[in-house]
KEGULO-549446 format. One line per 2 residues: number of its first residue (from 0); their letters; for each residue x, y, z of C-alpha. Coordinates in nm, 4 decimals. Each point is the difference from the previous one (the first is absolute). Last residue first. Layout:
N
NUM	a	X,Y,Z ~ ...;
% end
This chain:
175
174	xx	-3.1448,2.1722,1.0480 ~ 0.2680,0.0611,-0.2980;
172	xx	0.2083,0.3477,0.2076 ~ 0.2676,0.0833,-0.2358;
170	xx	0.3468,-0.0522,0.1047 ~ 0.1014,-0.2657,-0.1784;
168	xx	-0.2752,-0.2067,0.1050 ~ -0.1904,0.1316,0.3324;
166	xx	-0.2700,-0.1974,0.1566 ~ -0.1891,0.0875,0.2709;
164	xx	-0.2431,-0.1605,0.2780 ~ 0.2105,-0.3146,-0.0531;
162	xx	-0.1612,-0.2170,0.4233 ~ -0.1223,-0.2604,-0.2780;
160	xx	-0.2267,-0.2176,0.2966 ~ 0.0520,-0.3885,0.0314;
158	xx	0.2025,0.0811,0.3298 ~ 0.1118,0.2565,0.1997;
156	xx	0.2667,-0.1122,0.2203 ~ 0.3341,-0.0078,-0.1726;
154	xx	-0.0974,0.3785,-0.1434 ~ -0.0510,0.1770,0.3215;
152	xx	0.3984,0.0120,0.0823 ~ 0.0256,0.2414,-0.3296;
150	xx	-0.1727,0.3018,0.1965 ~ -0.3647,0.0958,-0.0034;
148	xx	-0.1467,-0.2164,-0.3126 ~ -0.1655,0.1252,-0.2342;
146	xx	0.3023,-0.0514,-0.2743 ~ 0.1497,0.2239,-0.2510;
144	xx	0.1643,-0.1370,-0.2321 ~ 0.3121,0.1251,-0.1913;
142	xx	0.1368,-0.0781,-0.3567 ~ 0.2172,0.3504,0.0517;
140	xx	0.2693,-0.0824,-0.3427 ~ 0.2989,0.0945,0.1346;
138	xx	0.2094,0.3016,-0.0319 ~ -0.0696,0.1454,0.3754;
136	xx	-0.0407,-0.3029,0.2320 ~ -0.2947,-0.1879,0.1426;
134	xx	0.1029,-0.3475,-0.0521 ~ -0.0452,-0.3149,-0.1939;
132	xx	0.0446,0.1435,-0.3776 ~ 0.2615,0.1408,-0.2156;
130	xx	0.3201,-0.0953,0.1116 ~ -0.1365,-0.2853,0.2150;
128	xx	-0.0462,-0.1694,-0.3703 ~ 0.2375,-0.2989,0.0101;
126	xx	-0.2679,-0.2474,0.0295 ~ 0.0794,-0.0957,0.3867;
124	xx	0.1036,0.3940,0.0703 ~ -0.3728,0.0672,-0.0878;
122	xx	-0.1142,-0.2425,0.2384 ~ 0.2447,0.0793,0.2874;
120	xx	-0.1354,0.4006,-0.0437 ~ -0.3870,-0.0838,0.0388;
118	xx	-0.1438,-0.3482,0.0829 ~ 0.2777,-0.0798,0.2615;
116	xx	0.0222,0.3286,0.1151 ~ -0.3666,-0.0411,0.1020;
114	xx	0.0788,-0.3024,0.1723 ~ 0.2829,0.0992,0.1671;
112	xx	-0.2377,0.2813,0.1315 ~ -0.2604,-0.2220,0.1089;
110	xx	0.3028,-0.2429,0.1680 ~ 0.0074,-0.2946,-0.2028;
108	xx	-0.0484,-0.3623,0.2306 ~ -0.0724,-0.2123,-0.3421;
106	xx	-0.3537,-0.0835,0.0842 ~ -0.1728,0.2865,0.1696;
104	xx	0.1625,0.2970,-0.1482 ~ 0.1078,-0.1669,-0.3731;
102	xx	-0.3371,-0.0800,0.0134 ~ -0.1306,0.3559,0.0521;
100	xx	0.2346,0.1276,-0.2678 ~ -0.0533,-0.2560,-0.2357;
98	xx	-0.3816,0.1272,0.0650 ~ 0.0935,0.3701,-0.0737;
96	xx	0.1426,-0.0947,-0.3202 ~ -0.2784,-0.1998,-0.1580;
94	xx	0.0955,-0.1751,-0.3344 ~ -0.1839,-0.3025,0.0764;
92	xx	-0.0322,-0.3042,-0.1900 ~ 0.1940,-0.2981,0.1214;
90	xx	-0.0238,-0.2996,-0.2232 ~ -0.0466,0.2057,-0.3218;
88	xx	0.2880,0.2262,0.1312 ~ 0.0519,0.2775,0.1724;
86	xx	0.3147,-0.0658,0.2562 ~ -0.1478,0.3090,0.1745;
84	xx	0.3816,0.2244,0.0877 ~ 0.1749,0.0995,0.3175;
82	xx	0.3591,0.0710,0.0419 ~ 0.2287,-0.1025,0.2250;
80	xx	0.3839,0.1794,0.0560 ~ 0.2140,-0.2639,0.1393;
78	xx	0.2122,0.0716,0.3202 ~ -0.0191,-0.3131,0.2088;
76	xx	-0.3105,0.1635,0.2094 ~ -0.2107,0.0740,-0.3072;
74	xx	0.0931,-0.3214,-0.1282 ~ -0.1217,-0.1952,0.3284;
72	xx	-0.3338,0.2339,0.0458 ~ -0.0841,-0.0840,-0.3436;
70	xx	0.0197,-0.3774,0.0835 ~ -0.2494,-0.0927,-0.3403;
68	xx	-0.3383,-0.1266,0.0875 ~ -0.0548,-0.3346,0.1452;
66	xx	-0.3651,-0.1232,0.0827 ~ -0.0567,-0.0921,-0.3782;
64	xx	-0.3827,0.0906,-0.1396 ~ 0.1183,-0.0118,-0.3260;
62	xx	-0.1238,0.3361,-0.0939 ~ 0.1448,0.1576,0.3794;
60	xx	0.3519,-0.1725,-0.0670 ~ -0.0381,0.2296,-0.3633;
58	xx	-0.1713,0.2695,0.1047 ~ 0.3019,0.0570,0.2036;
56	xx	0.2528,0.0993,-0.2657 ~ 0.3463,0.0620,0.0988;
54	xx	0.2582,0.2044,-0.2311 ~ 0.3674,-0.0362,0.2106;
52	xx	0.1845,0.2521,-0.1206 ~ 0.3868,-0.0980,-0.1121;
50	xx	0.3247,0.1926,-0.0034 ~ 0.0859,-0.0155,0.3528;
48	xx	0.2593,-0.2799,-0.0447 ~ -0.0048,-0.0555,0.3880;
46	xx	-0.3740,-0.0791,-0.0295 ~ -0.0928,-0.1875,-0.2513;
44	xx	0.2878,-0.2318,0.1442 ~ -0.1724,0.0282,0.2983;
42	xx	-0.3681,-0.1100,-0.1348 ~ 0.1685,-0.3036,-0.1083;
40	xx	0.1378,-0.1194,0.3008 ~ -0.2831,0.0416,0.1307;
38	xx	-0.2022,-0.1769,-0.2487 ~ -0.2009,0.0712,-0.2436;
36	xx	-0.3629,-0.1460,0.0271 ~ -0.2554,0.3159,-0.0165;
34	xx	0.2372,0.2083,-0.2495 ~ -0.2360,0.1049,-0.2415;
32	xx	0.1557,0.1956,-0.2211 ~ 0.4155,0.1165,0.0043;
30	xx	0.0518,0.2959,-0.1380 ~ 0.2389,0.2391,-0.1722;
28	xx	0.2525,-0.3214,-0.0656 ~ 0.3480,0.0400,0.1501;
26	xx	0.0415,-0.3172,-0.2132 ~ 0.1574,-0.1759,0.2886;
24	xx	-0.2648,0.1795,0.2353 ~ -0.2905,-0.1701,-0.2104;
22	xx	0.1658,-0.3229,-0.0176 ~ 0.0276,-0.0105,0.4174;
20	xx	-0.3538,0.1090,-0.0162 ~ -0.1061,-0.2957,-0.2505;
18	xx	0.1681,-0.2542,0.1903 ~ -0.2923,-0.2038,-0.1009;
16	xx	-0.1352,-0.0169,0.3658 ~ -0.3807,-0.0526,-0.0851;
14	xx	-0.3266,0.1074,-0.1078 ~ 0.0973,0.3448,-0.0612;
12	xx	0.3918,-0.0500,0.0230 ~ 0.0882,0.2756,-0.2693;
10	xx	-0.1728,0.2000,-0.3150 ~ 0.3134,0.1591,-0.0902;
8	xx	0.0252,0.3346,-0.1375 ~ 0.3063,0.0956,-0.1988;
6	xx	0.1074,0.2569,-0.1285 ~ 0.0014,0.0700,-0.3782;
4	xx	0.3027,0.1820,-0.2202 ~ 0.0306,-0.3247,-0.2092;
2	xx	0.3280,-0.1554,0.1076 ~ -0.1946,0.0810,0.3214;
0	x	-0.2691,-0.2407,-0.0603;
% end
């Protein structure tokens, strides 16, 4: 991929160990998806190369009904930037944010805040666009929502309801 100008992404150790972090931090890979299985040892190496985000989808445990979600409180502790993302697919179909959010909350031990940082600025540095979108800075893009919410700790515990009051794209207010 990089004899091409492309970075990787590796979709790693989602039903199992496949070494697929350890390959991901060998490649110095953008991201490494899924992650529910890899190892410790693993997750380190991910770690001490610092090169890598680790992308992890909870609709996707959630869809298959599994127990075990991905150890975002581990990675987050070793070092390794998370990011949050749906996993839409024909098998699990949702492409709502603010619910990742709330699992990633309950299931995956996230922090609100983590979380939100997680769906934001990590995301857009896991496809290589954090230049131009995740965060509210001066040259970027402003895709910002507005939520009805009254601080970002309410949005782990407010179920089934859309809290997006607002939505801005590119700095023009949409809804």
């Amino acid at each position: 991929a990089k004899k091409y100008g492309l970075t990787p992404k590796i979709h790693a150790d989602e039903f199992s160990d496949n070494m697929g972090a350890k390959i991901a931090a060998e490649l110095d890979a953008i991201s490494a998806d899924h992650l529910l299985k890899a190892s410790d040892k693993n997750l380190r190496e991910m770690a001490r190369k610092k090169k890598t985000i680790a992308v992890l989808l909870p609709a996707a445990p959630f869809s298959m009904m599994l127990k075990e979600y991905a150890n975002a409180r581990k990675m987050i502790d070793y070092g390794i930037p998370v990011a949050l993302a749906t996993d839409l697919n024909p098998n699990c179909y949702t492409e709502n944010m603010q619910f990742m959010i709330q699992l990633a909350c309950l299931k995956m031990k996230m922090t609100p805040a983590e979380a939100i940082i997680g769906a934001t600025i990590n995301a857009a540095h896991a496809i290589g666009l954090a230049n131009k979108i995740g965060s509210i800075e001066k040259g970027k893009q402003a895709d910002i929502i507005i939520l009805d919410c009254p601080n970002h700790k309410f949005i782990p515990y407010h179920f089934g309801v859309n809290l997006v009051e607002h939505v801005i794209k590119k700095g023009k207010l949409v809804r």
